[in-house]
C-alpha positions in Angstrom: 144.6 275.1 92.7 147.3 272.8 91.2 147.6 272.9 87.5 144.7 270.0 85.8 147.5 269.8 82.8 150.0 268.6 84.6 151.5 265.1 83.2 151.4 262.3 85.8 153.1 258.9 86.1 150.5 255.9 85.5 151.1 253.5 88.8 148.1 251.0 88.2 145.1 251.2 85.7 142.2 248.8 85.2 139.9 249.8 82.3 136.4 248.9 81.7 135.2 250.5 85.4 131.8 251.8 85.2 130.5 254.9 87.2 126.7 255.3 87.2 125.5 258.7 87.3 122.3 259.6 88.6 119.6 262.5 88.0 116.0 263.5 89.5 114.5 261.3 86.2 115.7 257.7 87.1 115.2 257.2 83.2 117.7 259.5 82.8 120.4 257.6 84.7 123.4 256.5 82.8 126.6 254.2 83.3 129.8 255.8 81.9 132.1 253.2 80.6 136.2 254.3 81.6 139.3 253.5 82.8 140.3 253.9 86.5 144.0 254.2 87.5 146.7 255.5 90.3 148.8 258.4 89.1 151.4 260.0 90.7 152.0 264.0 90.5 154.9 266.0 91.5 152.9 268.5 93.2 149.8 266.8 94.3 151.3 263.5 94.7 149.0 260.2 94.1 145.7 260.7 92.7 143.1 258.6 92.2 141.2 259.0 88.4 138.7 257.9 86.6 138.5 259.0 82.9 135.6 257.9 80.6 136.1 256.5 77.6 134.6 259.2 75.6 134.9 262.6 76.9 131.8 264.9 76.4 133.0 268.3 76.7 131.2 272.0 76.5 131.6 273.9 73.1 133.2 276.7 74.5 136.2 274.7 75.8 138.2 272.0 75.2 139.6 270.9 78.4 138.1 268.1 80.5 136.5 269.5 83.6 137.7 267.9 86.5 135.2 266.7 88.9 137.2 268.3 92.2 135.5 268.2 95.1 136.4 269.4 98.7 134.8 272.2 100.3 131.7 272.5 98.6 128.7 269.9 97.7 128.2 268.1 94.5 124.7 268.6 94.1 124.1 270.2 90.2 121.7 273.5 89.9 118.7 272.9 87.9 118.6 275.8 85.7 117.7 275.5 82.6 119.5 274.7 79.1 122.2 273.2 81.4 124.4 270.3 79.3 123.4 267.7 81.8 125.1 264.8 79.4 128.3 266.5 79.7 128.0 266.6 84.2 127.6 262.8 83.6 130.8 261.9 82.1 133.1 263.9 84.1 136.4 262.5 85.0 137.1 262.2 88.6 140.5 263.0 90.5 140.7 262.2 93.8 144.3 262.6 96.2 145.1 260.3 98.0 145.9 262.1 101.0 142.2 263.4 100.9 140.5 259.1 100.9 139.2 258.7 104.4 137.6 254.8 103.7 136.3 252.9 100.9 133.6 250.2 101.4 133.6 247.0 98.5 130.1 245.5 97.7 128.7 243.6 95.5 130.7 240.5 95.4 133.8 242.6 95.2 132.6 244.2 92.0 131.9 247.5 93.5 134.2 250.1 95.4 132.4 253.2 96.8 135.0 256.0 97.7 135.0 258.5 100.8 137.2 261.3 101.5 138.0 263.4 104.8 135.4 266.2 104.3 132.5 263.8 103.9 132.4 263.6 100.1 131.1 260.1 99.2 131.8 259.2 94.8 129.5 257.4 93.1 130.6 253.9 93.6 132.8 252.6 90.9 131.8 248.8 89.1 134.2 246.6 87.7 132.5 245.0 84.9 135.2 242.7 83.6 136.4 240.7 86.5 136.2 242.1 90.8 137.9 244.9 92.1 140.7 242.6 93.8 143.8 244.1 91.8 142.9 247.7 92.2 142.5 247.5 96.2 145.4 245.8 96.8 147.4 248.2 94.3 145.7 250.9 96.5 146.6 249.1 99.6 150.4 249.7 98.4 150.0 253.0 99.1 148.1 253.8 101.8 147.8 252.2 105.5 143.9 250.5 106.0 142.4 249.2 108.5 139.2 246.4 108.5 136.1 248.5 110.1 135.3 246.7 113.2 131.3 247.4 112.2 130.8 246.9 108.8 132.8 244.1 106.8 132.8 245.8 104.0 134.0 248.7 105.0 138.2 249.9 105.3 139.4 252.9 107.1 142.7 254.9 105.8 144.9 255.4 108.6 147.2 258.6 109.5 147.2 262.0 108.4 145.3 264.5 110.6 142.0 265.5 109.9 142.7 269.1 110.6 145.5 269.4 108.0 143.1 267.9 104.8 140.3 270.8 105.8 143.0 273.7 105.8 144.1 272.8 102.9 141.5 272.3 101.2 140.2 276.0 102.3 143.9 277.1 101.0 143.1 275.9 97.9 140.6 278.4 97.2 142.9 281.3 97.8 140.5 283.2 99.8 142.1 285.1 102.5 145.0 286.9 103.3 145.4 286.1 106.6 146.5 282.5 108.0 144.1 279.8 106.8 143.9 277.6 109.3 142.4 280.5 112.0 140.1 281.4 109.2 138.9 277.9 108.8 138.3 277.1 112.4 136.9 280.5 113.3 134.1 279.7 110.6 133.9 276.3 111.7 133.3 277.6 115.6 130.6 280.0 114.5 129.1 277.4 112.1 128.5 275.5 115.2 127.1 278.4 117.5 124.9 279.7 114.9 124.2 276.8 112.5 121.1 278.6 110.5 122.2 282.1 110.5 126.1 281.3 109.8 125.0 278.7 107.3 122.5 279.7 105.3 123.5 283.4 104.9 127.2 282.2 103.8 128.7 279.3 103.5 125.5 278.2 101.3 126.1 281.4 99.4 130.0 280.5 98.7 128.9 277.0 97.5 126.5 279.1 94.8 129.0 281.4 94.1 132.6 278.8 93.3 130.5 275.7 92.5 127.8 277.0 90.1 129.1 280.3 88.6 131.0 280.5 85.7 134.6 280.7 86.1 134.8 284.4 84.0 131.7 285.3 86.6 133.3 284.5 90.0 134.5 287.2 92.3 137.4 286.0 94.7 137.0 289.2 96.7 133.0 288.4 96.7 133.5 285.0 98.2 135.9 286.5 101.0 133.9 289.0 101.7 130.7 286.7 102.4 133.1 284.5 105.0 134.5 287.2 106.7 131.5 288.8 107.4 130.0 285.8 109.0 133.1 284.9 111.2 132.2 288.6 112.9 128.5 288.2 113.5 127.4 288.8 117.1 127.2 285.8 118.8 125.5 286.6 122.0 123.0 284.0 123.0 118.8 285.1 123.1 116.1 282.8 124.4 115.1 280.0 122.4 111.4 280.0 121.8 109.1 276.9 122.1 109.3 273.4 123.1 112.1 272.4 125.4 112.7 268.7 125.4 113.9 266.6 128.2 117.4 264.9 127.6 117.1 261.9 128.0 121.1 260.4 129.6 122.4 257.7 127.0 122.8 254.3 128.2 119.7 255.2 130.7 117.3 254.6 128.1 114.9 251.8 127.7 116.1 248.4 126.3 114.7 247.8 122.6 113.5 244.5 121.5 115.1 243.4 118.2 113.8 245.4 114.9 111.3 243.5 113.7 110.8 243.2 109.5 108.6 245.1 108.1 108.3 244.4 104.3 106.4 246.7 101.7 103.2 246.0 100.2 102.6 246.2 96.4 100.6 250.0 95.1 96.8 250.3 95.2 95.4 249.3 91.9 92.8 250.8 89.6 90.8 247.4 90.5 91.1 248.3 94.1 90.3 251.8 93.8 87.3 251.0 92.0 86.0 248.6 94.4 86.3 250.8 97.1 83.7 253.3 96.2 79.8 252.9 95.8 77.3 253.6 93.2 77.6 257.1 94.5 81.0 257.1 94.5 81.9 257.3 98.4 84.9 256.4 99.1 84.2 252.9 101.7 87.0 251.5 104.3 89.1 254.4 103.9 91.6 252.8 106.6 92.1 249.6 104.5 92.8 252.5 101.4 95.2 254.4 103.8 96.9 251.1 104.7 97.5 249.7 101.2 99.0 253.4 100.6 101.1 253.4 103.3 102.6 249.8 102.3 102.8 250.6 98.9 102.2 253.8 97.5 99.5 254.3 94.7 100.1 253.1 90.7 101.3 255.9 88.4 98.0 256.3 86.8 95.6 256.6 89.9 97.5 259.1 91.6 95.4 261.9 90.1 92.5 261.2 91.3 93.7 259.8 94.8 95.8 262.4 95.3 92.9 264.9 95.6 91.7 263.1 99.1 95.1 262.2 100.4 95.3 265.8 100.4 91.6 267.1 101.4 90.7 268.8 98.6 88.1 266.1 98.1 86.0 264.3 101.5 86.4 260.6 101.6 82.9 260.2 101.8 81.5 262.8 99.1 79.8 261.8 96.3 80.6 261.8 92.8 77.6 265.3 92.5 79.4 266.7 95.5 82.8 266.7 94.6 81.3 268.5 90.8 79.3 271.4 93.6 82.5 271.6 95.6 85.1 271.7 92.8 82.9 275.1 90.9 83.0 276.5 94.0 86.9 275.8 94.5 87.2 277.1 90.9 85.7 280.5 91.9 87.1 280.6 94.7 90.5 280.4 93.5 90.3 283.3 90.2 88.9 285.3 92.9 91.9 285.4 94.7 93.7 285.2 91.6 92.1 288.5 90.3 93.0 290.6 93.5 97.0 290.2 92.9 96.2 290.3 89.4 94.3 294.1 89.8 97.4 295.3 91.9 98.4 298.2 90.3 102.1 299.5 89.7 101.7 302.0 92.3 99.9 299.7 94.4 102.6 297.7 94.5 105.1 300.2 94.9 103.7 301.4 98.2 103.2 297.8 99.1 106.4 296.4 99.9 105.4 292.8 101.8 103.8 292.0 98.5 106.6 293.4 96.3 108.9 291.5 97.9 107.0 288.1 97.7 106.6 288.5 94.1 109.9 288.7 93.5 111.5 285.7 95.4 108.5 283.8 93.5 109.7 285.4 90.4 113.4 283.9 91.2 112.5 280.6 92.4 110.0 279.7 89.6 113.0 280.3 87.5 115.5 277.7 89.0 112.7 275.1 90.2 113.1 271.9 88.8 114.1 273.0 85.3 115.8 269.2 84.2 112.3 267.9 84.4 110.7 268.0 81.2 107.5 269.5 82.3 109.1 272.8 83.3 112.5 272.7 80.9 113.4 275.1 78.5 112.7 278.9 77.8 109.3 280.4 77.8 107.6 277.2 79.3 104.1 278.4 80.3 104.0 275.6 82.8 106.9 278.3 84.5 103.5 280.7 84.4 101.0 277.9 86.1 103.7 277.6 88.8 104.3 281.2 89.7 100.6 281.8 89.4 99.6 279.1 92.0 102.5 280.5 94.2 101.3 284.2 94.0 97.5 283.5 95.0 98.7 281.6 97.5 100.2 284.5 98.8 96.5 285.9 98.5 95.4 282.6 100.4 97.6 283.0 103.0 99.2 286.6 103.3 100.6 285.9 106.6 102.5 283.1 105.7 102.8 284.5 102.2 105.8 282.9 100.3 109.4 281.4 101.9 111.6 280.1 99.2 111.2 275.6 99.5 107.6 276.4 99.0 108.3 275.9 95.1 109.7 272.4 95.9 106.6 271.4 97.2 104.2 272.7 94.7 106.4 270.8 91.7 105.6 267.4 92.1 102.0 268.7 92.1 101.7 270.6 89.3 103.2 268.3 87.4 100.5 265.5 87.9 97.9 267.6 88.0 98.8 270.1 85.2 95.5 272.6 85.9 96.2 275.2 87.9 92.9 275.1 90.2 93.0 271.4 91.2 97.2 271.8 92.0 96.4 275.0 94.2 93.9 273.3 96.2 96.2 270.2 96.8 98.9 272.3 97.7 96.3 274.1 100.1 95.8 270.9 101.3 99.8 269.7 101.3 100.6 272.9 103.0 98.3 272.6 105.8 99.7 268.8 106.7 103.0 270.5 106.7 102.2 272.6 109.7 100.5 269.4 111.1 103.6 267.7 110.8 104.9 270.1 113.3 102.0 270.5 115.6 103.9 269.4 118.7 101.9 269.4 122.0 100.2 273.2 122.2 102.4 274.8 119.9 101.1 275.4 116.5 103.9 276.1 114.0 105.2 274.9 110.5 108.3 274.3 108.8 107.7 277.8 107.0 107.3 280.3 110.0 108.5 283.7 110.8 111.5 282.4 113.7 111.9 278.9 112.4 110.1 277.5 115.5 108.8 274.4 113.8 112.0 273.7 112.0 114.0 273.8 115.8 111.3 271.2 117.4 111.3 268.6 114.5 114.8 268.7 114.7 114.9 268.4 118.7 111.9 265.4 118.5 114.3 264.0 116.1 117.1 264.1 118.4 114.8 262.9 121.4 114.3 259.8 118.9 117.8 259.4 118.4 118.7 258.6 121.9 116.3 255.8 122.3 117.1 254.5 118.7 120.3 255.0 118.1 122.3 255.8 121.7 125.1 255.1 120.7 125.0 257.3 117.0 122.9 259.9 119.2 126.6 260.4 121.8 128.9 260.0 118.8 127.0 263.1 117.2 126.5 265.1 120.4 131.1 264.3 121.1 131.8 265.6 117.6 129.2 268.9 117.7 126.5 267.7 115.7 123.3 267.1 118.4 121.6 269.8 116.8 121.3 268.0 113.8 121.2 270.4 111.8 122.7 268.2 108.8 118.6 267.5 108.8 117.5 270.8 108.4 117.3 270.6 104.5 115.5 266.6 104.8 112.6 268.4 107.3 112.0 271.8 105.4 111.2 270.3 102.2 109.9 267.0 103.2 113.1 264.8 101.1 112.2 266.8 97.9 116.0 267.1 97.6 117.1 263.4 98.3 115.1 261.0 96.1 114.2 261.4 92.5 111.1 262.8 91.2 109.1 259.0 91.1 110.3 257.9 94.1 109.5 261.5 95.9 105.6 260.9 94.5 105.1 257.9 96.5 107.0 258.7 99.9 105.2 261.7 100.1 101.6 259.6 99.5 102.8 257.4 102.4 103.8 260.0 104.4 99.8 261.7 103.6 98.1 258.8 105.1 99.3 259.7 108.4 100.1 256.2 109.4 101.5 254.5 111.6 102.2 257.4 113.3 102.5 261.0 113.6 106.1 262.5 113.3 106.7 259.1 111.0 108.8 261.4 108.8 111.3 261.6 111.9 111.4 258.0 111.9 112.8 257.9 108.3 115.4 260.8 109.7 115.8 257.7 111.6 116.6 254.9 109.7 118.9 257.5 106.8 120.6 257.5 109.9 120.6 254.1 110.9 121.9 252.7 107.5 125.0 255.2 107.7 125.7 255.4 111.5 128.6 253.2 110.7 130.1 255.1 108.0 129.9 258.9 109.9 131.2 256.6 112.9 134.2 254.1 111.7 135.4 257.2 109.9 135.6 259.5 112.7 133.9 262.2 111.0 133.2 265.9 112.5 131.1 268.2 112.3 131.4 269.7 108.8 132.1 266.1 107.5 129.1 264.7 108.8 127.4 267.9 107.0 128.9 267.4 103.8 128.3 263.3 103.7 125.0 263.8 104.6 124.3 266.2 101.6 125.9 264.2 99.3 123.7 261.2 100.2 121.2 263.4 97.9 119.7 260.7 95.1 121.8 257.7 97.0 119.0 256.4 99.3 117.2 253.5 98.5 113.3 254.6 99.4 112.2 251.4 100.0 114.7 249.8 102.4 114.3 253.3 103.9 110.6 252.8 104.4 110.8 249.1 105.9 113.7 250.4 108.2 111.6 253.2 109.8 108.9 251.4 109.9 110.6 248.8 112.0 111.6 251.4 114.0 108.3 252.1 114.8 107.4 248.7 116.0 110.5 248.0 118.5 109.6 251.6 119.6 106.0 250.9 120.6 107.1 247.4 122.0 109.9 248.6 124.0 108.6 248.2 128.0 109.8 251.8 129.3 110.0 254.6 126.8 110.1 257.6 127.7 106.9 259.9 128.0 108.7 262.7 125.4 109.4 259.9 122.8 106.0 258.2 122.9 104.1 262.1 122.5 106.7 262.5 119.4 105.2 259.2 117.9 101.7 259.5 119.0 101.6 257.4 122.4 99.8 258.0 125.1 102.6 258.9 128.1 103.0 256.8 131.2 103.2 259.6 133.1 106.7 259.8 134.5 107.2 262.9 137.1 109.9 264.0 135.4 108.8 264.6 132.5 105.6 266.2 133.9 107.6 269.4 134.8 108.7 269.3 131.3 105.6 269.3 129.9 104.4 272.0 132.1 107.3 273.9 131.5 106.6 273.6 127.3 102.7 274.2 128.1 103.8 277.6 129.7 105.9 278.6 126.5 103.1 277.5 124.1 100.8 280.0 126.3 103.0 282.5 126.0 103.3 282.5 122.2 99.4 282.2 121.9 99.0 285.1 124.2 100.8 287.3 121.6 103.8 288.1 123.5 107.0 289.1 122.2 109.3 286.1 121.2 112.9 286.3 120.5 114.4 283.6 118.5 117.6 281.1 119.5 120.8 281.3 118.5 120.1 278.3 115.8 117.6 280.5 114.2 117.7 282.5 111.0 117.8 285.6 111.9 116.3 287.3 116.2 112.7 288.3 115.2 109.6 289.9 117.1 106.2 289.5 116.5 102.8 289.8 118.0 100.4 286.6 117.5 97.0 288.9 119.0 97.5 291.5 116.1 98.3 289.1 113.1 101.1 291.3 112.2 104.0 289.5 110.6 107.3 291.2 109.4 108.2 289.8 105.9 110.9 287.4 106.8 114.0 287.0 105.0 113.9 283.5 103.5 115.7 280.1 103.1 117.5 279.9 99.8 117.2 276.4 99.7 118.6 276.0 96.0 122.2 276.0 97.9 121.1 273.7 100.3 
């Protein structure tokens, strides 16, 4: 990597630009006041930089940290004691041979930046006047072009995509051999074997360069972990489950226009109240689910509503019965607790499926959500409530027993509800809609399972949804290697844990509980994420590993509300459309027209569910983790090796 030190020439500099950066606490969120300029580097050649006003910087050092970013994501680990002020402030640098667009909003204030590997930059404000002078300084430099989509939008023109990618992989000094055939080889395999080649390495190299200490990292570590995935097997197995009819672009059914769906306002204490009896009952429960669905629920009713959302309490139980049902719950659950509890050491010894779950519970309790001031700093016994609940869970549900991503979904929880019996039961409750979620026809699976099953449908439902929402995004994606969608993969395993901040994740997933207006309606938002940056992945031409990268860095970018409205639209000028096809209208709960075609495909799914049911041996895809066997009669599951999803 070039030397940071180096002394540039200053070409163009506005000061007083503002770049707002933004963390899981929206409270949090700051605006770092600094100057942005063109500079011009004998061996790098034009940059552009953005330097704050006032530095922070990390006792141990005294250099700025440059925020460089071209391989890996930009997504900060939430460990513990991390200086999380310092993150905030960091200059930029970007080359110019590495800006793919830039879009100006906001009255001409605002100027987002986007390079070549899908890396979007917190968008940069101009308080003192528009960004007028600094584009068409830029402009002096570089060729642009008006995207023909989006007005406010302009494409850099020239340079080869190819050439930015090796390089940027030459940069890290990783290999020996010629760059470029080790880039591509990865790439290929990437492609091939999404999940395996993935998740096992190129996640791992992001953990190891972006989040390790610089006196920590091990070139010859890093190297190792790509090479070893560019030789992995690649011989295709049968892929288990549904298998969805492909429905031809541009032979699809004509949408009427998107009609508006605006959101409602939260249910109210005063609402809630008048809703329930003398007894307590709970009375028009779909009026309830409705105001949810529009609006989510106020701050300070969530802990009680929560509780049915999530069918640890009966809508229509009364205020005796829930006391009855929540002792026995209470028992119940220091039952279970007490058998991991009495495990002795040479129990556990000999036991190595439970050895091995306690200790990825032990390392993900330790990295989950540590910014958040409920589970920050050392010796936290709210760390203890969490890996508590996680381990009689593991009692609860030995066969499923504990995948890493489970910890996401228990966080939100245990925060709100702080006692470790009512946020077990909820996550009871949270866990089984997450296999509902991917209850698709006659195959039962979830987002957790042994081969990944449920993880491979939503992401083919999703792609089914595509084609009659978005036909032309859907070809774009399928020309540039990407109709597998996996980019999804992380959005679908975790429910959006990962993309919105910890508020606005509270009340999508409280919509997303009332089960309106749809099944699969957390495809639909897929959907409309989709929707809002079709343009962007489009005008820019991006690729496979682009389109991966931009889509991560989206993470904390998405406005949940205009997401929302746009799904939910979506929903509407589905259901109105004259001819959709039978396989979309299952996906969103309709009943099918019955077209022949798509009879034989349904038979032909029906006949794979049976199979799985029947306990037969099933042999995962080629976009699957890792090929697994197990028998569904006997109940016997191999421990599976899990998702890290902390480098997702």
């Amino acid at each position: 990597m070039d030397d940071l030190n180096e002394q540039g020439t200053e070409l163009y500099s506005h000061h007083g630009v503002l770049v707002k950066s933004q963390s899981q606490n929206r409270d949090e969120d700051s605006q770092c006041s600094g100057t942005l300029s063109i500079t011009e580097y004998k061996s790098i050649g034009k940059c552009i930089e953005w330097k704050p006003t006032e530095v922070s910087v990390d006792s141990e050092t005294n250099d700025q940290e440059w925020a460089m970013v071209n391989t890996v994501g930009r997504r900060s680990r939430t460990l513990s004691g991390g200086n999380d002020g310092q993150s905030r402030c960091r200059p930029v640098r970007i080359e110019m041979s590495d800006l793919k667009s830039f879009r100006i909003t906001r009255n001409g204030q605002q100027v987002t930046l986007m390079q070549r590997d899908g890396t979007t930059h917190s968008a940069f404000f101009f308080q003192h006047g528009n960004a007028d002078c600094f584009v068409t300084a830029l402009k002096g430099y570089i060729k642009t072009a008006k995207s023909r989509k989006d007005k406010h939008m302009y494409i850099v023109l020239d340079q080869p995509e190819s050439q930015v990618l090796d390089r940027s992989f030459a940069e890290l000094d990783l290999f020996t051999e010629n760059t470029s055939d080790v880039v591509w080889k990865f790439v290929r395999n990437l492609h091939h074997r999404p999940y395996e080649t993935t998740l096992e390495a190129f996640s791992k190299l992001t953990d190891i360069w972006l989040y390790r200490p610089v006196e920590q990292r091990r070139e010859e570590e890093v190297a190792e972990l790509l090479n070893r995935s560019l030789t992995l097997d690649e011989t295709a197995t049968n892929v288990v489950g549904e298998e969805y009819a492909v429905i031809q672009i541009g032979s699809g059914p004509v949408l009427p226009p998107r009609p508006p769906a605006p959101r409602g306002v939260p249910l109210t204490v005063d609402q809630w109240a008048q809703f329930q009896d003398e007894d307590g009952r709970v009375l028009e429960v779909d009026i309830v689910k409705d105001i949810i669905f529009k609006g989510g629920v106020v701050p300070q009713l969530r802990y009680e509503v929560w509780k049915y959302l999530l069918g640890y309490f009966p809508w229509d139980s009364t205020h005796a019965e829930r006391q009855q049902l929540r002792k026995r719950k209470v028992e119940e659950y220091f039952q279970m607790k007490l058998q991991w509890r009495s495990i002795t050491p040479g129990q556990e010894q000999r036991f190595s499926d439970y050895r091995e779950r306690k200790s990825l519970i032990e390392k993900d309790v330790n990295r989950t959500d540590r910014t958040l001031p409920f589970f920050a700093g050392e010796n936290n016994p709210n760390l203890q409530l969490l890996s508590d609940i996680l381990m009689t869970y593991v009692m609860y549900n030995f066969d499923l027993g504990y995948v890493q991503g489970m910890s996401d979904l228990l966080s939100p929880i245990l925060c709100l509800m702080t006692n470790e019996v009512d946020a077990f039961w909820c996550f009871v409750g949270f866990m089984d809609k997450v296999v509902t979620y991917t209850l698709t026809m006659s195959l039962h699976c979830s987002n957790f399972e042994l081969d990944q099953a449920g993880m491979k449908q939503q992401l083919q439902q999703l792609y089914c949804l595509l084609t009659v929402a978005l036909p032309n995004l859907a070809a774009y994606l399928e020309q540039h290697d990407s109709g597998n969608m996996f980019f999804c993969f992380r959005w679908l395993l975790v429910l959006f844990k990962r993309e919105f901040s910890y508020q606005d994740i509270m009340k999508l997933w409280e919509v997303l509980w009332t089960d309106l207006p749809c099944p699969n309606f957390h495809l639909l938002l897929c959907v409309a994420i989709l929707d809002t940056e079709q343009d962007i992945l489009m005008e820019n031409n991006y690729g496979f590993t682009e389109i991966l990268k931009h889509i991560n860095d989206l993470s904390l970018h998405i406005d949940l509300n205009t997401t929302l409205s746009k799904a939910e639209g979506i929903y509407h000028q589905l259901t109105s459309a004259v001819r959709l096809p039978d396989v979309a209208r299952r996906i969103i709960g309709l009943e099918p027209l019955g077209d022949p075609d798509d009879e034989a495909e349904k038979d032909s799914t029906a006949s794979s569910a049976t199979k799985v049911e029947n306990g037969l041996g099933v042999e995962d895809g080629p976009e699957s983790l890792e090929t697994v066997t197990f028998a569904a009669n006997t109940g016997e599951v191999a421990f599976e090796r899990s998702l890290n999803l902390n480098y997702l």
